[in-house]
C-alpha positions in Angstrom: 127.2 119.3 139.3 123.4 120.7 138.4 123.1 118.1 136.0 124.1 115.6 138.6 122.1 116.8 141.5 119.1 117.7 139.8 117.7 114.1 138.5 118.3 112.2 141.7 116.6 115.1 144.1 113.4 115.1 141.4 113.6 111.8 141.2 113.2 111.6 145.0 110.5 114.2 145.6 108.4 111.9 143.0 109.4 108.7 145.2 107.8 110.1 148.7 104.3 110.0 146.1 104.6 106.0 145.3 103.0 103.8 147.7 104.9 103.2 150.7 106.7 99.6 150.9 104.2 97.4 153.0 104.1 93.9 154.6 101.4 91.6 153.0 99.6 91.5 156.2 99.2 95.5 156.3 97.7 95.3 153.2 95.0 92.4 153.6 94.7 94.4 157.2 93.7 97.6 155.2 92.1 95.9 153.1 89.8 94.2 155.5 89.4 97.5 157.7 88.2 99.2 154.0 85.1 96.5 153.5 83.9 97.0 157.2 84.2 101.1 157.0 82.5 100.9 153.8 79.3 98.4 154.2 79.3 100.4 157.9 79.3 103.7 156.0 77.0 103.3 153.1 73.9 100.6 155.1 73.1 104.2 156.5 73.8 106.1 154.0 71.8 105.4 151.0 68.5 104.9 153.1 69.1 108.3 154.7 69.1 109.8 151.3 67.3 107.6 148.5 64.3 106.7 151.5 64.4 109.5 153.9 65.8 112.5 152.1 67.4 114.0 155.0 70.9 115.2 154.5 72.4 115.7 157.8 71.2 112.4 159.3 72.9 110.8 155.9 76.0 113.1 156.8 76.4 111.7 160.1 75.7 107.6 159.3 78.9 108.0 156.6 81.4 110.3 158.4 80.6 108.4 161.8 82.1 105.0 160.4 85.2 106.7 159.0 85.8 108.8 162.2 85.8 105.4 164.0 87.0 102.6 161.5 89.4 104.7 159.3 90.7 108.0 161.4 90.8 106.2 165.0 93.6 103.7 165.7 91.7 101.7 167.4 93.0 98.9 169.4 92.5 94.8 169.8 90.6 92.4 167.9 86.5 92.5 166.7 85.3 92.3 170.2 87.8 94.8 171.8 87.4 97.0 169.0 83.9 97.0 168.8 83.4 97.6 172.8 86.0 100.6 172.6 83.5 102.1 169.9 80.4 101.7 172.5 81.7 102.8 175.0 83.0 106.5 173.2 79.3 106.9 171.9 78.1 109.1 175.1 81.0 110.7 174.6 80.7 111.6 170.9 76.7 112.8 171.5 78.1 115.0 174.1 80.6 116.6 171.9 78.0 116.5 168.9 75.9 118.5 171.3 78.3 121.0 172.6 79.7 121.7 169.0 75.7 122.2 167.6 75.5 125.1 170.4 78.2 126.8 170.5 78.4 127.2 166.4 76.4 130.3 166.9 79.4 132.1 166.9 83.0 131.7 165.6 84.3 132.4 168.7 82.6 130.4 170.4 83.1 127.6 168.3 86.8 128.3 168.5 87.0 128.8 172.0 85.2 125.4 172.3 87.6 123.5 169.8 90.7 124.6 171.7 89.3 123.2 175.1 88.0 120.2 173.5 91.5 119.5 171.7 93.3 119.6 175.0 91.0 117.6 177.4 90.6 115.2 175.0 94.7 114.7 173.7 95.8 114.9 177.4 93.0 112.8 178.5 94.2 109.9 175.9 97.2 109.3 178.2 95.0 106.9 180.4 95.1 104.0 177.8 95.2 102.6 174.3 91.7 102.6 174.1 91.2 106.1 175.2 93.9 107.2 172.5 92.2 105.6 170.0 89.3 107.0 169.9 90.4 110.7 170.2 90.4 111.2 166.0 86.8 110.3 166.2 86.0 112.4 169.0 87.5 115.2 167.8 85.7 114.6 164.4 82.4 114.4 165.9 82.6 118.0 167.5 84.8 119.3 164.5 81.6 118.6 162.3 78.7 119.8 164.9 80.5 123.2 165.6 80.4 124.5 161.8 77.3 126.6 160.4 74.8 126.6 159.6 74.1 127.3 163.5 70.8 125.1 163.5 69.9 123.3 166.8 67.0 121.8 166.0 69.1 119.5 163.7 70.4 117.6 166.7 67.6 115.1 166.9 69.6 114.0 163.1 72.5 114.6 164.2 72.7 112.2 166.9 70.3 110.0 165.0 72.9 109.8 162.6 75.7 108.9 165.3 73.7 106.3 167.1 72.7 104.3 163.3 76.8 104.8 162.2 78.3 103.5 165.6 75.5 100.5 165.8 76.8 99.7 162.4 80.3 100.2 162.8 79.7 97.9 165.8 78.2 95.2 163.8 80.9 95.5 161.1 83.8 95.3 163.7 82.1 91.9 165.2 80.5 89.9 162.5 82.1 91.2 159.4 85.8 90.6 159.1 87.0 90.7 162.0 90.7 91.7 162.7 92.4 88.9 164.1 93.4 87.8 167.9 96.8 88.8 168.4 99.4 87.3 170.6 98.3 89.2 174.1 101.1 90.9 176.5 99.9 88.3 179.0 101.2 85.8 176.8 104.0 86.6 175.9 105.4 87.3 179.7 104.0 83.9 180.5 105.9 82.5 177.3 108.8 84.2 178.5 108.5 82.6 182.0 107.7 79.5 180.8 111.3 79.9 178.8 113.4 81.1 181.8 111.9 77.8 183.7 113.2 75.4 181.2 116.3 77.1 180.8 117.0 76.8 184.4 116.2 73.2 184.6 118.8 72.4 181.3 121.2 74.1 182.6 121.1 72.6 186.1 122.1 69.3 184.0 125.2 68.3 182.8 126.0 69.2 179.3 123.7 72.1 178.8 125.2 75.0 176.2 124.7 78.1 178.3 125.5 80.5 175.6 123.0 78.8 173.1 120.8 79.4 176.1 122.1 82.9 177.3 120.8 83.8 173.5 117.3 82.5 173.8 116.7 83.8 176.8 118.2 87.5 175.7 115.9 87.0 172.2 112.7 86.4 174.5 113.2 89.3 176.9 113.6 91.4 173.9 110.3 90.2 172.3 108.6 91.8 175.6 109.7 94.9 174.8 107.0 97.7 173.3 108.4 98.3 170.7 107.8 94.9 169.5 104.4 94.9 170.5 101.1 95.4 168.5 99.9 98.5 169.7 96.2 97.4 171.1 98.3 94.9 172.7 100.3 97.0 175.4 99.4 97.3 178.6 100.0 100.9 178.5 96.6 101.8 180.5 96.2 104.1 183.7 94.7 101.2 185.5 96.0 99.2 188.4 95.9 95.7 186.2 97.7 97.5 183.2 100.1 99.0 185.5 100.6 95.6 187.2 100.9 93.5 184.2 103.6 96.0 182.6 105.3 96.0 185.6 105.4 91.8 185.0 106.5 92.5 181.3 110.1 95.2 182.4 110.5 92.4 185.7 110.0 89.9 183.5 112.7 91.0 181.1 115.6 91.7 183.6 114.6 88.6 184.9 115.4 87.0 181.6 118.3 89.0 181.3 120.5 88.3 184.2 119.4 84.3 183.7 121.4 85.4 180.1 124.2 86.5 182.3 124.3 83.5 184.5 123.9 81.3 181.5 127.2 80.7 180.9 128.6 80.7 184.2 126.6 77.5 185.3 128.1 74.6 183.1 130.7 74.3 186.4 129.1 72.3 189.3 126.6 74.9 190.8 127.1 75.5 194.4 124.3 73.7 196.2 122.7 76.9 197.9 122.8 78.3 194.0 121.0 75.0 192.7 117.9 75.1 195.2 117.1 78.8 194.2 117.3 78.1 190.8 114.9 75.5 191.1 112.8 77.2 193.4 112.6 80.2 190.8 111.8 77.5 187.7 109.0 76.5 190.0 107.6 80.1 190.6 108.0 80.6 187.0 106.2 78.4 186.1 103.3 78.9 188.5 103.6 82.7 187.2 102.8 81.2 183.5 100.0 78.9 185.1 98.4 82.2 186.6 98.7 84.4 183.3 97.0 81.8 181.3 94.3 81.5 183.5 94.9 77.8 184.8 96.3 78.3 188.5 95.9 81.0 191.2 98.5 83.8 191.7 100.5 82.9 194.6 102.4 85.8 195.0 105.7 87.0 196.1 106.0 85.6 199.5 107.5 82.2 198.3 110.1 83.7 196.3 110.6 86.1 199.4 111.4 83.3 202.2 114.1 81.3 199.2 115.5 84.3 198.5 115.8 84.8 202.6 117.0 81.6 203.3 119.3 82.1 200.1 120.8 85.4 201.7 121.1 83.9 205.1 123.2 80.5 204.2 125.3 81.7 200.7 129.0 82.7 200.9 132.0 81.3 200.2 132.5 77.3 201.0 134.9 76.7 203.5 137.0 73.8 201.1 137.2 76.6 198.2 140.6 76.7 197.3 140.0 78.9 194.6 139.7 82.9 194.5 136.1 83.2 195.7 135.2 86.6 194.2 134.0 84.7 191.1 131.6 82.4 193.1 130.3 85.5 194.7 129.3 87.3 191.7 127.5 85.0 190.3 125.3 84.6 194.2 125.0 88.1 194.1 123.6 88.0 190.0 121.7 85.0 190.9 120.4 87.2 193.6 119.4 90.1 191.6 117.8 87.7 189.2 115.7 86.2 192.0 114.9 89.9 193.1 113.3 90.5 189.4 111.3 87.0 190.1 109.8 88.7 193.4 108.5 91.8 191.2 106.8 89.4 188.6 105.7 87.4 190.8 103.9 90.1 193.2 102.9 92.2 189.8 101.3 88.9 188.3 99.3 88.2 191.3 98.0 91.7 191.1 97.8 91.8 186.8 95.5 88.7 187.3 93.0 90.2 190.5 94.4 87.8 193.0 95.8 90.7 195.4 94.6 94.1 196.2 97.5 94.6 198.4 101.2 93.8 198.6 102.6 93.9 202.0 106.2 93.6 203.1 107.2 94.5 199.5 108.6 98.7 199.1 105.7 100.7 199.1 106.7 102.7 196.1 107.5 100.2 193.7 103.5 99.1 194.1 102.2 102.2 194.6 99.0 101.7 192.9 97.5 98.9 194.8 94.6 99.6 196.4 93.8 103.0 194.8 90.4 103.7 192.6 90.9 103.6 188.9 89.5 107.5 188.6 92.2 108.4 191.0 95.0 106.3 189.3 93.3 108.0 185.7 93.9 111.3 187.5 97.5 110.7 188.5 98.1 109.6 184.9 97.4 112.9 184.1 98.2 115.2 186.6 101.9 113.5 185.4 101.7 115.1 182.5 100.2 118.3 183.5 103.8 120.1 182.6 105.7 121.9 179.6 108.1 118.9 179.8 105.5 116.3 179.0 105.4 115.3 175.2 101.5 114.6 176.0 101.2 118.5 177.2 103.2 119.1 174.5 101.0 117.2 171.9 98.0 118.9 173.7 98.9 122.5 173.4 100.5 121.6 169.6 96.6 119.9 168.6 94.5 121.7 170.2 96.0 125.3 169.7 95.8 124.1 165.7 92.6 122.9 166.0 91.6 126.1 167.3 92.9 128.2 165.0 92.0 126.5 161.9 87.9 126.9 163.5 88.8 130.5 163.7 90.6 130.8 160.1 87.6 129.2 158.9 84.8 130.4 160.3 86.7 134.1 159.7 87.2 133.6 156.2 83.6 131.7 155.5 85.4 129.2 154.0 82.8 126.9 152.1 83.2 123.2 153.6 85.5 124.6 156.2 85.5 122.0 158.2 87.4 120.5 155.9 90.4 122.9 156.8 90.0 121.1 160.6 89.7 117.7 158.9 93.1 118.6 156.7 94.8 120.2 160.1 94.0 116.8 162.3 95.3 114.1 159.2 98.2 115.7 158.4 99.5 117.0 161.6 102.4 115.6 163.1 104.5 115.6 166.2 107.4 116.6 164.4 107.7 120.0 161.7 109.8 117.1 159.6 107.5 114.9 159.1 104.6 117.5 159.1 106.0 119.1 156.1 106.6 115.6 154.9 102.8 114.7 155.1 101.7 118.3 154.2 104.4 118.2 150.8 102.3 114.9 149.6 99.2 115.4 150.5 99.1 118.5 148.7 99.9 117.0 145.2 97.8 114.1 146.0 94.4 116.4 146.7 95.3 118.4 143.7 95.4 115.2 142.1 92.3 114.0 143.1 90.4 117.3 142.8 91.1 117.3 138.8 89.5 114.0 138.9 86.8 115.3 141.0 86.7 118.0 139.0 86.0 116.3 135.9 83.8 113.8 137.2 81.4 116.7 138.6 81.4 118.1 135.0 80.6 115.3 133.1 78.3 113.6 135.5 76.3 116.5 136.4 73.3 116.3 138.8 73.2 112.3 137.7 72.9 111.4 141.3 72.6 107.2 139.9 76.5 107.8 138.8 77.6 109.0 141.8 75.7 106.0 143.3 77.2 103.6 141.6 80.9 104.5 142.0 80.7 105.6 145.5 80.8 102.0 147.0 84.2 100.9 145.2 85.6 104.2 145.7 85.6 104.2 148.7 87.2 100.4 149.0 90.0 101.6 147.0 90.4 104.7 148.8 90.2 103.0 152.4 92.3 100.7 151.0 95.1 102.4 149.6 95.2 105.1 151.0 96.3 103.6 154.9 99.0 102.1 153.1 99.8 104.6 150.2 100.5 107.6 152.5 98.9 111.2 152.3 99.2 111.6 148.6 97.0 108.6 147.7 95.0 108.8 150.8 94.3 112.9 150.4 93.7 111.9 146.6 91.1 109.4 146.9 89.5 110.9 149.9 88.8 114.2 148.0 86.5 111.6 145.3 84.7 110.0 147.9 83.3 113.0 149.8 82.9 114.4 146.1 80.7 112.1 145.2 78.7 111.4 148.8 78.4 115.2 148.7 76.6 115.4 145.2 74.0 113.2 146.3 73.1 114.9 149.8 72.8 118.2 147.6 73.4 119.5 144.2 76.5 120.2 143.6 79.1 121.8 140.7 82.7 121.4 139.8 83.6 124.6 142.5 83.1 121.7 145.4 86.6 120.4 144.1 88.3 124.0 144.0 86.8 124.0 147.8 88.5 120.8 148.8 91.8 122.2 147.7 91.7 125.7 149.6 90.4 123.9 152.6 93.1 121.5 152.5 95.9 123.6 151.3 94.7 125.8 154.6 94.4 123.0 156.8 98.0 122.3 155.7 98.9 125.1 155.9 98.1 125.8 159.7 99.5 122.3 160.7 102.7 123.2 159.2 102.9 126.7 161.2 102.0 125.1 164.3 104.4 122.1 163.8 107.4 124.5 163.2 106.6 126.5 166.4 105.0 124.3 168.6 108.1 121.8 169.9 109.3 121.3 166.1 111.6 118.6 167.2 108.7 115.9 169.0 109.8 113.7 171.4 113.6 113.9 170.5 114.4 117.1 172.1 112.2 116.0 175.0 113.7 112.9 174.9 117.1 114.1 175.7 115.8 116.5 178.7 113.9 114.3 179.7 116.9 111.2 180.4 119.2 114.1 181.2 116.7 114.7 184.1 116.4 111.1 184.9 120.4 110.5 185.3 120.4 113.8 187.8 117.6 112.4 189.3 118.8 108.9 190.3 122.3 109.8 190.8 121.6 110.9 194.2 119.6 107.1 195.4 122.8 105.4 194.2 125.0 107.1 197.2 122.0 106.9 199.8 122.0 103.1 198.7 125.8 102.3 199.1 125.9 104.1 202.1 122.9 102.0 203.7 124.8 98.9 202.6 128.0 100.0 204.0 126.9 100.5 207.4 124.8 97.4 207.6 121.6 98.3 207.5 119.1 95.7 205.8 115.7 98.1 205.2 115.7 99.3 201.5 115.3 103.0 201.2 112.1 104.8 202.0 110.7 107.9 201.7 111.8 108.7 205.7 115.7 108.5 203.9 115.7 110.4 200.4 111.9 110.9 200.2 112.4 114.5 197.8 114.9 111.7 195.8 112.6 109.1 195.5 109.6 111.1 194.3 111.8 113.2 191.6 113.2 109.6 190.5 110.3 108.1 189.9 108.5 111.0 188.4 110.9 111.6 185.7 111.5 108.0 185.2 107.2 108.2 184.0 107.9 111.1 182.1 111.3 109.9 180.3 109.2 107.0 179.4 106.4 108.5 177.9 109.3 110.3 175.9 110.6 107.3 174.7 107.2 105.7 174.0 106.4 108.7 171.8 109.7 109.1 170.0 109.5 105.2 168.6 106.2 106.5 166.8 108.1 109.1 165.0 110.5 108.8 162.1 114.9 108.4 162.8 116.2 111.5 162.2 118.6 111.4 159.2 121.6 112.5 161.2 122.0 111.4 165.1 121.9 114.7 166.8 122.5 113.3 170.2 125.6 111.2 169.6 124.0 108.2 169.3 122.6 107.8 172.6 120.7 104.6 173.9 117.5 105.7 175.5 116.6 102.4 176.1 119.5 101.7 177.9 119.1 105.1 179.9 115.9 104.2 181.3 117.1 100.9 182.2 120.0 102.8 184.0 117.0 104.5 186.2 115.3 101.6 187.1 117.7 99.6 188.2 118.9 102.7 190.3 115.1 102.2 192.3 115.8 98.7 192.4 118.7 98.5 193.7 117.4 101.6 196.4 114.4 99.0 196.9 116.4 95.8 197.6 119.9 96.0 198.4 121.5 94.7 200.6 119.8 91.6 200.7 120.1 90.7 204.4 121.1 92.3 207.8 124.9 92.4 208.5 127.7 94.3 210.3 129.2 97.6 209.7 131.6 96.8 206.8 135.3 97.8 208.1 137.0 101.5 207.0 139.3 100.0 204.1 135.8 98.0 202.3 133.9 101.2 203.2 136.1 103.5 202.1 136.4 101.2 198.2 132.9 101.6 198.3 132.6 105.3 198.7 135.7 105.7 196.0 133.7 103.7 193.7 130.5 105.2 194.0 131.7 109.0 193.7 133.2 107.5 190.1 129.4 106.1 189.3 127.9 109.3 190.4 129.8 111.1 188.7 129.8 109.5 186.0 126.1 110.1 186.0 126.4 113.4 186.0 128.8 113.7 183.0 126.6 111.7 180.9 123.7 113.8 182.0 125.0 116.1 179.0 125.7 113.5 176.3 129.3 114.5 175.6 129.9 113.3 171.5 132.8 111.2 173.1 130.5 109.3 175.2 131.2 108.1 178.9 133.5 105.4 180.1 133.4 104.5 183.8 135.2 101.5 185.3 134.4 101.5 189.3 137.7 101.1 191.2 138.3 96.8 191.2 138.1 95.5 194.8 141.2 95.6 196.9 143.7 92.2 196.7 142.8 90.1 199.7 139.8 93.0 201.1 137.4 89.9 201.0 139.0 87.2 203.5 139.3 90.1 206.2 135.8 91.2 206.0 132.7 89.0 208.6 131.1 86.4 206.7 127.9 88.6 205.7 129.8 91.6 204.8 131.6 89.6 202.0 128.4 89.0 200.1 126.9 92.2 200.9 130.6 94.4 199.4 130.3 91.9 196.2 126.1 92.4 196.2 127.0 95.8 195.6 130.2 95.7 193.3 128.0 93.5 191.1 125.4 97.0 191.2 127.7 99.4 190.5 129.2 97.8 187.3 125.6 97.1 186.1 125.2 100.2 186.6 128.2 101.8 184.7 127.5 99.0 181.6 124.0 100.9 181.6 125.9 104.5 181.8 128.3 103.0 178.7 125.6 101.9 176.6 123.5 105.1 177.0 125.7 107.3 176.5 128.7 105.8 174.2 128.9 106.6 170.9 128.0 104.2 168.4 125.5 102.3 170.3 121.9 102.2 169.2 118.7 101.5 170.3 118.1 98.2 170.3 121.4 97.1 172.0 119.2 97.9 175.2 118.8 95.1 178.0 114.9 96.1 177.7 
């Protein structure tokens, strides 16, 4: 059995040190990225050292391009890129300053590194661009806050930053530039441009609505996140982010239901049916017209008065001779489907800066009109301002490493300690997994390339011309490979190129290498501690809280909502009926999606702990919970008799508590089947109340499809509607 084992578990430690498996366009990406660090990095480099011999302004010009080009994710294209980078540069001198005064001490340094850490990981929430820049923040203080404690080096120091960001600037326009991706905007307008031309095919004879239910399922799921470059996502604290992601989920259940529908529309459509559909192919495609810039927004109040007129004249024909429960399930999908259109339509008018304002529409689902962006920053935040927030979470974990690797270093006089920081920040991860992961290659990899360092310091020797010369296409195949290598090579090659800068700023000897591999291995060290105590598990533990919270939290709305419906009331629920339910709803519906955006970053965990939940599916469980609080019923009507009421009730104890079963995530899953209609309980209800009973039938099994696919074993993540 040893002789068995043994091979194929060596033989796998040595695989997590090959290059990871790329795409060809990651590698020309990193590729491209390496040229512009580099020519950024060295056009201020070799001047501030050949010309004007002074080290710390040459230390700044080359670590300021990496912090920003390499280390920082930034988001977008040249132009985007390059404006996120000027607009972090008063930011950066600030830090630069506050790190070159409070390095008189180590405490105060420390102190300083832990409150920096958590302003600036918890700040990052408020947008992509924010988030990318954090790396290089954190860089620019890490390197000001080490001794020697000399203040009058700042005029350098931010010398240094202002000639590295101008040419990182320059290098992200003019040289290489990453390309233009496809933009969020685009895709929801490609996407209502789709559901437009699928409703117009099949409103004529002969149209395959299954070949069509599958387009339009494959489009909504190309708007999901996850399937969205990164700088792409409208994932910002701002009203305009916040509207225009709010078109993208609308935009997808809109997409959805039409999949639904799909098939049941090759049968003569109704003729109430027919002028809603193309009403809504209309206000699709003046949605798609708005998004591309072409046609003014006209908001939601067209869709509004069809969808009025809609509720006010559907029901069942009087010459039907069939059973007309089928005809009424598909008004009342065809419904909800127009009730997603209203949403896009009223978010897309407010993603473009048409409206400020969205009257008439449920105050709650557009909260954020009309507020300032700092406040809407500050809500962002204050969101997150708990232990059951992965950003806190991330915070306390970064910063409280940070902070003690500053202390560890400054204690111990570590020589180049803020390599130890530099070490801690790379290799740190939200999970101890995939810390120890990182940590495990990126310690053979700087061993590695400290040998090589090592031997290159030897035999070069104070040769400052050699160092010169290989610097440059070091550093290409460094920035290079390394991005797409993983730690091992990236560690490696990193540890040559600050060899090799650092023996031209000042002499140095072979020990420089044996320093790289204590800071490191110290760095590693501290990230690892912290990663196994600090919320080891990331976002998947959280995760699970986090929707467990989210089904308590809704489970309440769904009986406020049936009960409105059943005694006729028309006004969706506001805060004056479940206002505690509605605010706990909708705040852990933010917070279990800031779980979920977190956990897709991380790696699958080799066995599924949680039974193979759908998280996806979860979340899509809560928010159609607040839809359906915001919009059903559709239209006044009458008190709905004892029998219809009392089916109703039945059925929505068996939702609820379902809800709450699933809360815990049995292994077995949870299987819920409302209680069917009663025979004949439709031709003895008043004409409204027949739509309104099948309006919310329709709900309650969307509803327990969500709970099934959340919470039933063997489902995954992407078998989500979102």
């Amino acid at each position: 059995m040893w002789h068995r084992g043994r091979p194929e578990g060596h033989a796998r430690s040595w695989r997590a040190l090959l290059p990871a498996p790329s795409s060809r366009a990651e590698t020309v990406g990193a590729a491209r990225r390496a040229v512009r660090v580099t020519v950024a990095a060295v056009a201020g480099f070799y001047p501030a050292v050949d010309l004007l011999h002074r080290p710390v302004f040459a230390l700044y010009t080359l670590f300021i391009p990496v912090a920003f080009g390499l280390l920082s994710p930034l988001p977008g294209a040249g132009r985007r890129r390059a404006g996120t980078v000027l607009r972090a540069v008063p930011a950066a001198a600030a830090l630069i300053t506050l790190g070159t005064y409070l390095a008189a001490t180590t405490w105060s340094a420390t102190l300083g590194m832990l409150l920096v850490g958590f302003v600036l990981v918890t700040g990052a929430s408020i947008g992509p661009r924010a988030t990318g820049v954090v790396p290089a923040l954190q860089l620019c203080y890490i390197l000001a806050c080490f001794p020697p404690y000399a203040p009058g080096t700042l005029p350098d120091r931010l010398a240094g930053l202002a000639v590295g960001a101008t040419l990182t600037i320059l290098c992200e326009r003019l040289l290489l530039p990453e390309p233009r991706q496809p933009s969020y905007r685009s895709r929801v307008a490609e996407g209502l441009e789709l559901a437009g031309h699928a409703v117009h095919d099949l409103l004529r004879d002969g149209a395959d609505g299954r070949e069509t239910a599958e387009r339009l399922r494959a489009a909504g799921g190309g708007l999901r996140f996850s399937r969205t470059a990164a700088g792409c996502r409208p994932t910002g604290a701002g009203a305009r982010d916040r509207a225009l992601a709010q078109a993208g989920y609308a935009t997808r259940r809109f997409l959805d239901l039409l999949a639904v529908l799909a098939p049941l529309l090759r049968a003569p459509v109704d003729s109430p049916s027919a002028m809603l559909l193309r009403g809504l192919a209309t206000a699709c495609a003046d949605q798609a017209a708005a998004l591309r810039g072409t046609r003014a927004a006209a908001g939601p109040e067209g869709v509004e008065e069809m969808i009025t007129q809609y509720a006010a004249v559907r029901g069942v024909p009087p010459d039907l001779r069939e059973d007309p429960h089928p005809l009424l399930r598909r008004q009342s999908t065809l419904l909800a489907a127009a009730v997603s259109a209203v949403t896009a339509s009223a978010a897309v008018a407010l993603a473009t800066g048409r409206r400020r304002s969205m009257p008439g529409l449920p105050p709650e689902q557009f909260w954020y009109t009309g507020a300032s962006t700092p406040r809407l920053w500050w809500v962002r935040i204050a969101d997150h301002l708990t232990p059951r927030s992965v950003v806190f979470q991330n915070a306390v974990r970064t910063a409280s490493g940070l902070a003690l690797a500053r202390l560890v270093a400054g204690s111990l006089d570590l020589s180049h300690g803020f390599w130890v920081l530099l070490g801690m920040l790379t290799l740190g991860r939200t999970t101890a997994g995939a810390t120890w992961s990182a940590v495990r290659s990126a310690t053979v990899g700087t061993l590695i390339g400290s040998l090589a360092a090592g031997a290159l310091l030897i035999s070069a020797g104070d040769m400052a011309e050699v160092y010169a010369a290989l610097l440059v296409p070091t550093m290409l195949v460094a920035f290079s490979a390394g991005p797409v290598g993983g730690p091992a090579w990236g560690q490696g090659l990193f540890t040559l190129v600050v060899s090799m800068a650092f023996a031209q700023i000042a002499p140095v000897t072979w020990e420089l290498a044996e320093a790289r591999i204590v800071d490191v291995l110290t760095g590693s060290a501290i990230g690892l501690v912290c990663g196994v105590l600090a919320w080891p598990t990331g976002a998947r533990g959280e995760m699970r809280r986090s929707a467990a919270a989210l089904l308590r939290a809704t489970a309440p709305l769904v009986r406020v909502t049936v009960e409105r419906a059943a005694s006729g009331r028309s006004a969706p629920v506001t805060r004056a009926d479940a206002a505690a339910e509605l605010r706990r709803a909708l705040w852990y519906w933010r917070i279990a999606h800031a779980s979920y955006t977190q956990l897709r970053t991380e790696p699958p965990a080799r066995r599924a702990a949680d039974g193979g939940a759908d998280w996806l599916a979860a979340l899509n469980f809560g928010s159609r919970v607040l839809t359906g609080a915001y919009w059903l019923p559709w239209s006044p009507g009458t008190a709905w008799p004892s029998d219809a009421a009392s089916w109703a009730r039945e059925a929505t104890d068996e939702v609820v508590s379902a809800t709450l079963r699933a809360a815990h995530f049995p292994a077995d899953g949870v299987t819920v089947r409302p209680t069917p209609l009663p025979p004949g309980i439709l031709t003895r209800l008043p004409a409204p109340s027949v739509s309104h009973l099948v309006d919310v039938e329709v709900w309650l099994h969307l509803l327990a499809s969500d709970l099934t696919a959340a919470v039933g074993s063997g489902s995954t993540v992407e078998d989500g509607p979102w």
